[in-house]
N, C-alpha and C positions, 0 to 999 in steps of 0.2 A: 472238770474236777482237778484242781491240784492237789496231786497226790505227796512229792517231796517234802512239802512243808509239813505232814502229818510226823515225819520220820525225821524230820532237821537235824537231830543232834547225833542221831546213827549216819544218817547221810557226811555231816561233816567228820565225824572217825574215818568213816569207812573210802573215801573219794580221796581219788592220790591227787596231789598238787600239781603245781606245773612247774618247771624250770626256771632259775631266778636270771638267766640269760636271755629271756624273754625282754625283760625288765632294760638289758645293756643294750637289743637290738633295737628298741623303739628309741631310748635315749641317744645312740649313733643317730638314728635315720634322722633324728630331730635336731641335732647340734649341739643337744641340753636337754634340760627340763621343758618338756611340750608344758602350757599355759592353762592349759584343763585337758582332762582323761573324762570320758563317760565309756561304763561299761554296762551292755545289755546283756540280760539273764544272769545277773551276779551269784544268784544263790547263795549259798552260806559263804562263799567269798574264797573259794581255791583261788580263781584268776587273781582278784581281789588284792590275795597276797602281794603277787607280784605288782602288780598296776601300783601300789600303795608305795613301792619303792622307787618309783620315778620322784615321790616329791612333790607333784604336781596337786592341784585341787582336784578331788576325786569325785565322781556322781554314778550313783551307783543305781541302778533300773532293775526290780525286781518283782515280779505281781504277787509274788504267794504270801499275804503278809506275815505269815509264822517265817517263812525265809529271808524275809527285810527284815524281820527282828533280832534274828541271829547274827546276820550279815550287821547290825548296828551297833551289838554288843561288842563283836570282835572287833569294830573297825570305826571308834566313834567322832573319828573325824571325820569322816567321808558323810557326804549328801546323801542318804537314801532316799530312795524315789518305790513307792508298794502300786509301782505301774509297767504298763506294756509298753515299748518301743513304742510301737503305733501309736499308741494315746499320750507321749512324752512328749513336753512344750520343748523343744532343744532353745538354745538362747539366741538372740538376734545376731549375735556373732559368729557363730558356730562351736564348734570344738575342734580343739587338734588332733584330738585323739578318742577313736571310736573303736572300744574293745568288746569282742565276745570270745569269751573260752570256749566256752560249751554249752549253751541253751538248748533243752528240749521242749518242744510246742507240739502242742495239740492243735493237730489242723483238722479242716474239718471240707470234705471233699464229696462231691456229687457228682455221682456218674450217670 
């Protein structure tokens, strides 16, 4: 069940952001502007924010579709994807840049 996306627009008030220094370390590491960002578990787009200040083409991987919708509203340049890592085509090149903030998963475990 995903449960986040029942709650999207309390979840995005209520969830603190991240540092926009985030945004300077990846642009150092890279020289500049990395040539594509893909982030898993985007949810309503806290990381998002940041990622979105590189510049860069953005793709955004989220399953809960109430949470990719959010996440497209605030952010309509960026690529949404209403999928799971696991099941995401990545592209024949790669990417430069492969962000998660904070993804919660439901795993499922047999003892």
């Amino acid at each position: 069940m995903k449960l986040f996306g029942t709650v999207a627009d309390l979840y995005e008030r209520a969830r603190p952001g991240y540092p926009p220094e985030i945004a300077e370390s990846i642009l150092a590491y890279h020289g500049g502007t990395p040539a594509s960002v893909v982030e898993v578990g985007a949810g309503t787009g806290k990381g998002t924010e940041v990622l979105a200040r590189l510049g860069a083409p953005l793709t955004c991987l989220e399953p809960d579709a109430r949470m990719a919708a959010r996440l497209a509203e605030r952010f309509p340049d960026a690529r949404i994807e209403a999928t799971t890592f696991e099941r995401w085509s990545p592209p024949a090149g790669g990417v430069d840049v492969l962000a998660c903030a904070m993804a919660w998963r439901r795993c499922s475990v047999t003892w």
